[in-house]
LOKESE-378547 format. One record per residue (C-alpha): residue in three letters; y negated, x, z negated; residue number from 1. Coordinates in steps of 0.05 Angstrom, whole numbers. Layout:
N
rec residuo:ALA, c2:Y, c1:X, c3:Z, num:NUM
...
//
This chain:
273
rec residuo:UNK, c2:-2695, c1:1821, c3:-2083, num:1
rec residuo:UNK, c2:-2756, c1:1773, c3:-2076, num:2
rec residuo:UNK, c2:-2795, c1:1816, c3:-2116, num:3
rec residuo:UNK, c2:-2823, c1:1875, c3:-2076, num:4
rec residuo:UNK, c2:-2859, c1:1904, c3:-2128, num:5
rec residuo:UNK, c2:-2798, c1:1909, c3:-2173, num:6
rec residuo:UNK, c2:-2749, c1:1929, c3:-2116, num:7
rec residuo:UNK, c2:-2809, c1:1995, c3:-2107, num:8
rec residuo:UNK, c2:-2801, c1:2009, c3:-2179, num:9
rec residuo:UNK, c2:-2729, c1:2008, c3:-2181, num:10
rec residuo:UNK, c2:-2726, c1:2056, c3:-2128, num:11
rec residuo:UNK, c2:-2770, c1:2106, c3:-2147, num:12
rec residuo:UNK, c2:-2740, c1:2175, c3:-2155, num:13
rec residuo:UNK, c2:-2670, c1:2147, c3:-2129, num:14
rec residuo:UNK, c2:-2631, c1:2192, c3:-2081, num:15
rec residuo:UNK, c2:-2586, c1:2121, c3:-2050, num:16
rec residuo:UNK, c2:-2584, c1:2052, c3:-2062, num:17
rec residuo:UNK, c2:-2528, c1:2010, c3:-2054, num:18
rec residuo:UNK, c2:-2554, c1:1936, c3:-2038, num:19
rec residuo:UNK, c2:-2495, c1:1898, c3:-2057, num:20
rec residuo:UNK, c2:-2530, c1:1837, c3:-2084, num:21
rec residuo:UNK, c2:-2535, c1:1771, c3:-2040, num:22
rec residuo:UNK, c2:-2515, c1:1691, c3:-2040, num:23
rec residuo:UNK, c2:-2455, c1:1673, c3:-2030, num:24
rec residuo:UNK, c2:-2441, c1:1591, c3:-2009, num:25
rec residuo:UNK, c2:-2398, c1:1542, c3:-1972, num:26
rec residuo:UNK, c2:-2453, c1:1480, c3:-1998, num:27
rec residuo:UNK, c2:-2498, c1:1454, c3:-1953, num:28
rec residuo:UNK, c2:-2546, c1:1446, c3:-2022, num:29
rec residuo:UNK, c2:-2542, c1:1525, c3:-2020, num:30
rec residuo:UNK, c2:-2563, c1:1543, c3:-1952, num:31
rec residuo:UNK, c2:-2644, c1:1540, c3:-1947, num:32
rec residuo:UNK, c2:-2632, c1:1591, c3:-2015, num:33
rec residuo:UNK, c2:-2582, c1:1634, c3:-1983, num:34
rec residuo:UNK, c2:-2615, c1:1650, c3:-1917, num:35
rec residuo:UNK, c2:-2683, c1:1668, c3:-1959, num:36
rec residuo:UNK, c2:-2643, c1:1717, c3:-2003, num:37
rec residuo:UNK, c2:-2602, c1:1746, c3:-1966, num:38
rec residuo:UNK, c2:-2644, c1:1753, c3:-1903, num:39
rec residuo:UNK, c2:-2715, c1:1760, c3:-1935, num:40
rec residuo:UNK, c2:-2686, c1:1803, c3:-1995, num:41
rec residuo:UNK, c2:-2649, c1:1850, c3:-1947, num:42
rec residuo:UNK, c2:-2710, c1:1862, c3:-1899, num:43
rec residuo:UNK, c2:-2746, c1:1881, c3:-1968, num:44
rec residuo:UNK, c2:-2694, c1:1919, c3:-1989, num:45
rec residuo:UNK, c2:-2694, c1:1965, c3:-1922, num:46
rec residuo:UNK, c2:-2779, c1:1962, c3:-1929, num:47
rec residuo:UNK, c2:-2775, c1:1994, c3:-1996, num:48
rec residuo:UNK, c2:-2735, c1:2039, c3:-1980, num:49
rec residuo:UNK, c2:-2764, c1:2070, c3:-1921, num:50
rec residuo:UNK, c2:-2835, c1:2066, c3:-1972, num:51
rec residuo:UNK, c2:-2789, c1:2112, c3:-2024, num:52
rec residuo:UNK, c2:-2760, c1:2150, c3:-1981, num:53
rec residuo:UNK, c2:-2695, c1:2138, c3:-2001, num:54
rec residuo:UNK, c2:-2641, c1:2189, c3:-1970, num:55
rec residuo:UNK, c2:-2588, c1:2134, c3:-1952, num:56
rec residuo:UNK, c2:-2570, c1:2052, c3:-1958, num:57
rec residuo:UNK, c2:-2508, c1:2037, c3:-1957, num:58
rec residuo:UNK, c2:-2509, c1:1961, c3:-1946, num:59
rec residuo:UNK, c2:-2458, c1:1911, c3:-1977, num:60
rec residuo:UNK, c2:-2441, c1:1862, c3:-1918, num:61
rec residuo:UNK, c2:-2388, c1:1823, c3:-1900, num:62
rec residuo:UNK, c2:-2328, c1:1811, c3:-1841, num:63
rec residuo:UNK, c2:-2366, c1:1744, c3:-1835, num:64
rec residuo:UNK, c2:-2416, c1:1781, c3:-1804, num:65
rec residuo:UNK, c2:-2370, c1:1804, c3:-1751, num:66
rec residuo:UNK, c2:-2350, c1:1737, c3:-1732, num:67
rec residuo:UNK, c2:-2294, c1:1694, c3:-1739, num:68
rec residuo:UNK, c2:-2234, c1:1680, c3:-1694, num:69
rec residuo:UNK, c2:-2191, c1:1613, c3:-1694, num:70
rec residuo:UNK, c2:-2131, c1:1649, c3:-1635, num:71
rec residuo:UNK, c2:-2109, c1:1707, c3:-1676, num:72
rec residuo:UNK, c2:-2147, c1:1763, c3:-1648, num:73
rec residuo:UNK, c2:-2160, c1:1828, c3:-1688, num:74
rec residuo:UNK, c2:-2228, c1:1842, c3:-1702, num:75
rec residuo:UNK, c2:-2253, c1:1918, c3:-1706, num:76
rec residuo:UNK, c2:-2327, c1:1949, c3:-1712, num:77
rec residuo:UNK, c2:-2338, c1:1939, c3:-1644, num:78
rec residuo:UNK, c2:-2331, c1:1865, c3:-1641, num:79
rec residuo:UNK, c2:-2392, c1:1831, c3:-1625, num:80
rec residuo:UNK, c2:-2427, c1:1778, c3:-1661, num:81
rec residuo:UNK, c2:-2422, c1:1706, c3:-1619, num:82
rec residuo:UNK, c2:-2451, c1:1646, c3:-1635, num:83
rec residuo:UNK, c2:-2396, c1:1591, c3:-1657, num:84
rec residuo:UNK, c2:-2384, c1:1527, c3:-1698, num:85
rec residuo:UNK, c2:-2322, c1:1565, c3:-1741, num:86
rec residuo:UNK, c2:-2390, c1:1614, c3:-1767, num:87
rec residuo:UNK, c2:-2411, c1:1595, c3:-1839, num:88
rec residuo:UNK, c2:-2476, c1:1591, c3:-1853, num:89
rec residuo:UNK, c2:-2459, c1:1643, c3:-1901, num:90
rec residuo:UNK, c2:-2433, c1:1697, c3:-1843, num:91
rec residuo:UNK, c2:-2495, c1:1674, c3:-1800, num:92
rec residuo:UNK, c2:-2538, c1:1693, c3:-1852, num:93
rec residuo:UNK, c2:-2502, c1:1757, c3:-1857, num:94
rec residuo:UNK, c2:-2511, c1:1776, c3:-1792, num:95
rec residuo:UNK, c2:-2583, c1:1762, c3:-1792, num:96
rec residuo:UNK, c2:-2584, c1:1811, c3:-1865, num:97
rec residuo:UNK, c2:-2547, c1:1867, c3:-1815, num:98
rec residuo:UNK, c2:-2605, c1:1862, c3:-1766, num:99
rec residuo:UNK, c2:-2657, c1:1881, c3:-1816, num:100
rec residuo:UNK, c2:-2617, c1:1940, c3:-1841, num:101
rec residuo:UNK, c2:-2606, c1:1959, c3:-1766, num:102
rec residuo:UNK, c2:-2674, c1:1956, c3:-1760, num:103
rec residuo:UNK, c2:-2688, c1:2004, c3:-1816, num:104
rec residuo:UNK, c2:-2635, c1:2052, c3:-1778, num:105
rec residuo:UNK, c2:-2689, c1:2053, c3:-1725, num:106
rec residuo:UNK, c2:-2747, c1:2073, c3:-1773, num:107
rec residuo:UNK, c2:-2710, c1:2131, c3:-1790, num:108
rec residuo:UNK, c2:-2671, c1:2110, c3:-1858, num:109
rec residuo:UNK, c2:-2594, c1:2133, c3:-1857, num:110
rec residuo:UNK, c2:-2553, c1:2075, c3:-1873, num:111
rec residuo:UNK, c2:-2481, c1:2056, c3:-1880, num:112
rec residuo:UNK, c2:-2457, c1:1982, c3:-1872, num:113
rec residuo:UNK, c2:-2396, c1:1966, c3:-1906, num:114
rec residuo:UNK, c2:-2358, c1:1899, c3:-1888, num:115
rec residuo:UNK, c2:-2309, c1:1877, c3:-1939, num:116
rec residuo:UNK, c2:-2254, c1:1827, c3:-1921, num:117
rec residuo:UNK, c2:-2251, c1:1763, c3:-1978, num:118
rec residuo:UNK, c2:-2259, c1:1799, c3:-2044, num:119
rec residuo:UNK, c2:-2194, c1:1796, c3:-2103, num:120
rec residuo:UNK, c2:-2208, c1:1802, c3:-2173, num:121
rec residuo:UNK, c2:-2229, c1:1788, c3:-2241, num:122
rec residuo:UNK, c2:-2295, c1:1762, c3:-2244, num:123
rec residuo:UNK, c2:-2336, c1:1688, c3:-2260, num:124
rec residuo:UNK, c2:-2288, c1:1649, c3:-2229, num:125
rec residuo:UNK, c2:-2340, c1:1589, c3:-2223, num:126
rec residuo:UNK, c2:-2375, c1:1632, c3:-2167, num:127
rec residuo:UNK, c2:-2358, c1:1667, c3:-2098, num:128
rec residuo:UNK, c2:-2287, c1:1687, c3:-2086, num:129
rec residuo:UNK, c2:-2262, c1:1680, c3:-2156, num:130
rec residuo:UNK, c2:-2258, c1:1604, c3:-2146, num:131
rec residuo:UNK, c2:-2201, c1:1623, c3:-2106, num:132
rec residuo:UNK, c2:-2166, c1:1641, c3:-2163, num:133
rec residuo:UNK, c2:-2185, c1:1585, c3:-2207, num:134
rec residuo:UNK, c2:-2159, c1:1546, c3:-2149, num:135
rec residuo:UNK, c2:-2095, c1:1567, c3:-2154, num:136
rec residuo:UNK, c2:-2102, c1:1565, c3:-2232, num:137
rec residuo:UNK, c2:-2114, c1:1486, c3:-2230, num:138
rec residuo:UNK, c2:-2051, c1:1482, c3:-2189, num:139
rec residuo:UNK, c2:-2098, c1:1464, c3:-2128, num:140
rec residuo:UNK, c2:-2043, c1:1417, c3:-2088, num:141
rec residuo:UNK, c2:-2073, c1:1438, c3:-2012, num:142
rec residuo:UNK, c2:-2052, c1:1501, c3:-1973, num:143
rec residuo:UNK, c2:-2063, c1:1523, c3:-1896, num:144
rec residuo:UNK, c2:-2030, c1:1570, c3:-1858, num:145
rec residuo:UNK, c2:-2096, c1:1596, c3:-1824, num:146
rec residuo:UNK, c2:-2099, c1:1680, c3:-1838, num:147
rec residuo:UNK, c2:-2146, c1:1717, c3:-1869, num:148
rec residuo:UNK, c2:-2165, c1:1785, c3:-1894, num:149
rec residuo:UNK, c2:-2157, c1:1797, c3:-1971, num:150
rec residuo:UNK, c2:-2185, c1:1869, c3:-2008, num:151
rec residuo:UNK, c2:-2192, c1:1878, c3:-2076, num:152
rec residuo:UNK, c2:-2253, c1:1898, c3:-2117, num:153
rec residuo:UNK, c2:-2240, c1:1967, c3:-2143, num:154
rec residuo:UNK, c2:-2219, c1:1977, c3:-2062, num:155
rec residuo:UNK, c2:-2285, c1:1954, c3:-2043, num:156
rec residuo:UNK, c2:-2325, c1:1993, c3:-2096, num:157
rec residuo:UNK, c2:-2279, c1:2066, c3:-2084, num:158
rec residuo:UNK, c2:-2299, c1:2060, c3:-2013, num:159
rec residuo:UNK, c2:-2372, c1:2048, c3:-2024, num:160
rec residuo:UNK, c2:-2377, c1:2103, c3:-2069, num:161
rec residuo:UNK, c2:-2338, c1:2154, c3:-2023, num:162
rec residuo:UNK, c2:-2381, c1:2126, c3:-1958, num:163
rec residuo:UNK, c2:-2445, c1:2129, c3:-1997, num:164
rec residuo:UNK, c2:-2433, c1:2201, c3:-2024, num:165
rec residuo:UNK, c2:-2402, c1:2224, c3:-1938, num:166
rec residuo:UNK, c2:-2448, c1:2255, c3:-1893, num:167
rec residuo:UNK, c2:-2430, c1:2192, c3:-1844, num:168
rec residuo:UNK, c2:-2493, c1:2162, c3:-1836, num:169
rec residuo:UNK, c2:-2508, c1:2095, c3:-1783, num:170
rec residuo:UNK, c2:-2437, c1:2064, c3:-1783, num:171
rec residuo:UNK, c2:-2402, c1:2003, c3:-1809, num:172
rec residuo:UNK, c2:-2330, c1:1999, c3:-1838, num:173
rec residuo:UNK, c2:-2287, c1:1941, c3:-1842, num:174
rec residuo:UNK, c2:-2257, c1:1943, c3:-1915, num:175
rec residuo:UNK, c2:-2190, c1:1903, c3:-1911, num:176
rec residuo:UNK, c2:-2127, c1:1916, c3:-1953, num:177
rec residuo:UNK, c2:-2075, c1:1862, c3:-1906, num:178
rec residuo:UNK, c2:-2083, c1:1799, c3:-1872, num:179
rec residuo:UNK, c2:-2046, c1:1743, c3:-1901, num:180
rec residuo:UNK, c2:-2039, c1:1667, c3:-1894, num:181
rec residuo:UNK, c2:-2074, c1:1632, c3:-1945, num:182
rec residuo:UNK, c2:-2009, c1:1590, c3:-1971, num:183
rec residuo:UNK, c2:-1985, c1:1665, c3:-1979, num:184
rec residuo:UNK, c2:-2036, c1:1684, c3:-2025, num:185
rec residuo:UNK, c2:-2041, c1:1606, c3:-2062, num:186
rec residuo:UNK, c2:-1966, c1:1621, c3:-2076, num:187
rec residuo:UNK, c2:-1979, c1:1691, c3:-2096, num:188
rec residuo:UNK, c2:-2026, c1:1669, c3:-2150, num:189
rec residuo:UNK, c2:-1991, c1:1612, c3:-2168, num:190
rec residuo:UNK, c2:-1931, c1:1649, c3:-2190, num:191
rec residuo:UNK, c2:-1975, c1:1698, c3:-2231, num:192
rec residuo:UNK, c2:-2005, c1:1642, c3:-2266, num:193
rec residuo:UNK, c2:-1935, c1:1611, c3:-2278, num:194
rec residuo:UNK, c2:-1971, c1:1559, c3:-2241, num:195
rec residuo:UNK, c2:-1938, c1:1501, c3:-2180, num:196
rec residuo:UNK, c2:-1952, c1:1525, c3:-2117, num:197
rec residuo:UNK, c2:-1992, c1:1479, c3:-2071, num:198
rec residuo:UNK, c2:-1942, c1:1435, c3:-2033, num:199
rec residuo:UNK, c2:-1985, c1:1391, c3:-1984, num:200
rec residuo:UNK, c2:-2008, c1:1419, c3:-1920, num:201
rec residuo:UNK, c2:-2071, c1:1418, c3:-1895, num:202
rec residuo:UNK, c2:-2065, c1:1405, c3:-1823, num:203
rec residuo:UNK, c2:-2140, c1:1401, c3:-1794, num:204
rec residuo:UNK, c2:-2138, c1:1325, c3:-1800, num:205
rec residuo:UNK, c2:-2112, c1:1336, c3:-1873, num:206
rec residuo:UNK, c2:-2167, c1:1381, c3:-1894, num:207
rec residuo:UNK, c2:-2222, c1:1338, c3:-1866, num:208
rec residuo:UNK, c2:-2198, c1:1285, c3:-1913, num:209
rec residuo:UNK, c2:-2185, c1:1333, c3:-1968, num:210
rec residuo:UNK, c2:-2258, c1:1356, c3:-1963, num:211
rec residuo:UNK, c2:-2290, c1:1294, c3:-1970, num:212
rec residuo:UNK, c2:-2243, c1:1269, c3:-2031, num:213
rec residuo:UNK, c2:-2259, c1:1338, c3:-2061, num:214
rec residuo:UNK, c2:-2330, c1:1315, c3:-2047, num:215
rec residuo:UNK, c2:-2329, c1:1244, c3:-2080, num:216
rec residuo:UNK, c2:-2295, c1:1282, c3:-2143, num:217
rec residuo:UNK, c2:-2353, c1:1332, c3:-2146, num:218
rec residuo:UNK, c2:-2407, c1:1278, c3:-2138, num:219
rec residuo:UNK, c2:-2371, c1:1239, c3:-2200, num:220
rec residuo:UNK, c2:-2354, c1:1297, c3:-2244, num:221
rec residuo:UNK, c2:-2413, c1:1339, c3:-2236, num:222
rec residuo:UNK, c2:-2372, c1:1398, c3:-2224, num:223
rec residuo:UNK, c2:-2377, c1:1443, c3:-2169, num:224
rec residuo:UNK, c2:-2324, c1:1420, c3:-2101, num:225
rec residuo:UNK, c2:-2255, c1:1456, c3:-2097, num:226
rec residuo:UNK, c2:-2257, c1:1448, c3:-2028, num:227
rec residuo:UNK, c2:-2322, c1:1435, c3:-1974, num:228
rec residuo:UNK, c2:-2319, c1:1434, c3:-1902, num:229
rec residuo:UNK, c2:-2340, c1:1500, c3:-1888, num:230
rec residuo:UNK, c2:-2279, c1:1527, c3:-1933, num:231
rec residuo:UNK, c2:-2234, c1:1479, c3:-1901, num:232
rec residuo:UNK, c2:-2252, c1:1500, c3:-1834, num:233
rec residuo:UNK, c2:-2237, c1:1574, c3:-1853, num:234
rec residuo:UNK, c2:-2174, c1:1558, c3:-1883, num:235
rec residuo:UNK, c2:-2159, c1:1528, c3:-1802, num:236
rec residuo:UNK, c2:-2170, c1:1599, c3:-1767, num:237
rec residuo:UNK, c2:-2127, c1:1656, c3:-1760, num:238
rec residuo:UNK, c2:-2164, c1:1728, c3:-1758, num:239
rec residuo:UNK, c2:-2141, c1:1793, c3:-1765, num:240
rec residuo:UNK, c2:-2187, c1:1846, c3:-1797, num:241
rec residuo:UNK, c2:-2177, c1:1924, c3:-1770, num:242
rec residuo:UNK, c2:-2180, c1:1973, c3:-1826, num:243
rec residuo:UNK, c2:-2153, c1:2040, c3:-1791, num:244
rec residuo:UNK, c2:-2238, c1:2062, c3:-1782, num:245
rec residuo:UNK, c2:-2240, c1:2060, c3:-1864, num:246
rec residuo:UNK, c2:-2174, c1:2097, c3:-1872, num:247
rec residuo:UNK, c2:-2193, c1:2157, c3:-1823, num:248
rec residuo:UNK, c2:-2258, c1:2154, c3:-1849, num:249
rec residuo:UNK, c2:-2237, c1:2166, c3:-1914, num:250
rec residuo:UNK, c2:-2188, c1:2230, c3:-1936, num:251
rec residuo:UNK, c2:-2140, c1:2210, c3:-1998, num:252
rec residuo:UNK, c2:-2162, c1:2133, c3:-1993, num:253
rec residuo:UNK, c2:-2106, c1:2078, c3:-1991, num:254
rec residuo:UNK, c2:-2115, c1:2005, c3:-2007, num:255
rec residuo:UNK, c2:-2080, c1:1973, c3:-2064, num:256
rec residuo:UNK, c2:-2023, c1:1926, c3:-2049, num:257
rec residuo:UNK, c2:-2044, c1:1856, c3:-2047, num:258
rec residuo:UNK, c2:-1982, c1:1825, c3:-2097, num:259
rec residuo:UNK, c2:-2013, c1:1882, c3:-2149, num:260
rec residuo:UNK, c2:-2089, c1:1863, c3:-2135, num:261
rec residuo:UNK, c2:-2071, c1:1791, c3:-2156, num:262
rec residuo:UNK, c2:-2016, c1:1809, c3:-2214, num:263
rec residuo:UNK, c2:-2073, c1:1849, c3:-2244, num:264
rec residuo:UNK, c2:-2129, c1:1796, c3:-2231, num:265
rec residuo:UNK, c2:-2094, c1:1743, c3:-2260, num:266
rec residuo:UNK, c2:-2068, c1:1780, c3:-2322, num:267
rec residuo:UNK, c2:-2144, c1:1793, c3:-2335, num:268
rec residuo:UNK, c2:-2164, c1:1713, c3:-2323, num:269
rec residuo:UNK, c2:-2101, c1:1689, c3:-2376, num:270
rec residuo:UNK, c2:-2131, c1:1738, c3:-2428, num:271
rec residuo:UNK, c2:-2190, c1:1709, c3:-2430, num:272
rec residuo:UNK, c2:-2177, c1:1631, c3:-2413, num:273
//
């Protein structure tokens, strides 16, 4: 995506692109990487496009981009972005990787922004929202009941397809299956790994301390943090993500159940453990 030269070739003779790649972190050691990529290597993205004439972009973004809420509030397309400590680096950086592709919009280049809720499914577990299951996997003992929006990844990847190959051009979507708590979805897991549930609550004074022992644990074992503070303070809000756009949107298109996203998911991780 850094590459402008190769992101030219790639396109050339393509009808659409789908620009799904990007950084995903909740490490401050991340961040300087994160904003270049997905920021940078979006606006080059939408500039080689528009130089290949490329008939539509559908754009792989994120509900983090929308904002976050902490009193319950459901957030729809129209919600506006607003500057606020409970935004990630990784959803400010988002937003910012919107712009550009809004920006291409007004050059002329049809685009479609699709904005998944927290991705389910089998995957490298080490990285993005995959941890979450690995979490759960290493009997993780911490749980919040902060809410969430949860999709899974054949969800996600039906939708794109059907928006990219609609005649809806210059729209987002919000791309949520439900909205549960996270202890709901910990326990979920759990019991599909034959795992224990997480049994200690992380009240916001809890997870500040959980954090940093996470933190000490990382720095000693060399292995990447189970928990930081920007995941922590997620796991603290409650936000309710709006899919009735998507379903309208979409004739014959239904998300998969949550309880079967994460049966499936974790049948897939025991195979190959």
């Amino acid at each position: 995506m850094l590459d402008t030269g190769v992101l030219e070739k790639a396109m050339e003779g393509m009808d659409a692109v789908i620009h799904s790649a990007a950084r995903v972190s909740f490490t401050g050691k991340d961040e300087r990487e994160m904003y270049r990529i997905n920021i940078e290597g979006t606006a080059n993205v939408v500039n080689a496009a528009l130089l290949k004439k490329i008939s539509k972009l559908v754009h792989i973004s994120s509900v983090a981009a929308l904002g976050r809420t902490i009193s319950g509030e459901t957030v729809t397309e129209k919600k506006q972005w607003e500057d606020s400590d409970i935004n990630t680096h990784y959803a400010v950086s988002k937003y910012h990787s919107e712009l550009e592709v809004w920006r291409g919009s007004g050059e002329g280049l049809d685009t479609v922004i699709v904005n998944p809720s927290t991705i389910l499914g089998y995957g490298d577990w080490n990285n993005t929202s995959c941890a979450i299951f690995k979490n759960a996997y290493q009997e993780f003992p911490w749980y919040s009941n902060g809410i969430n929006g949860f999709v899974s990844v054949e969800d996600t990847a039906r939708a794109t397809v059907m928006l990219m190959e609609s005649e809806i051009n210059n729209e987002r979507f919000i791309i949520n299956a439900d909205n549960w708590s996270f202890r709901q979805l910990f326990n979920t897991m759990a019991d599909a790994f034959g795992k224990k549930r997480p049994h200690r609550e992380a009240t916001p004074t809890l997870a500040a301390i959980a954090w940093r022992t996470e933190k000490v644990k990382s720095f000693f074992s060399g292995k990447p943090s189970l928990l930081t503070r920007e995941s922590a303070r997620i796991a603290q809000t409650t936000t309710y993500f709006d899919n009735t756009k998507a379903c309208s949107a979409l004739p014959g298109f239904s998300f998969t159940p949550l309880d079967t996203c994460i049966k499936n998911a974790c049948n897939h991780y025991m195979q190959y453990l």
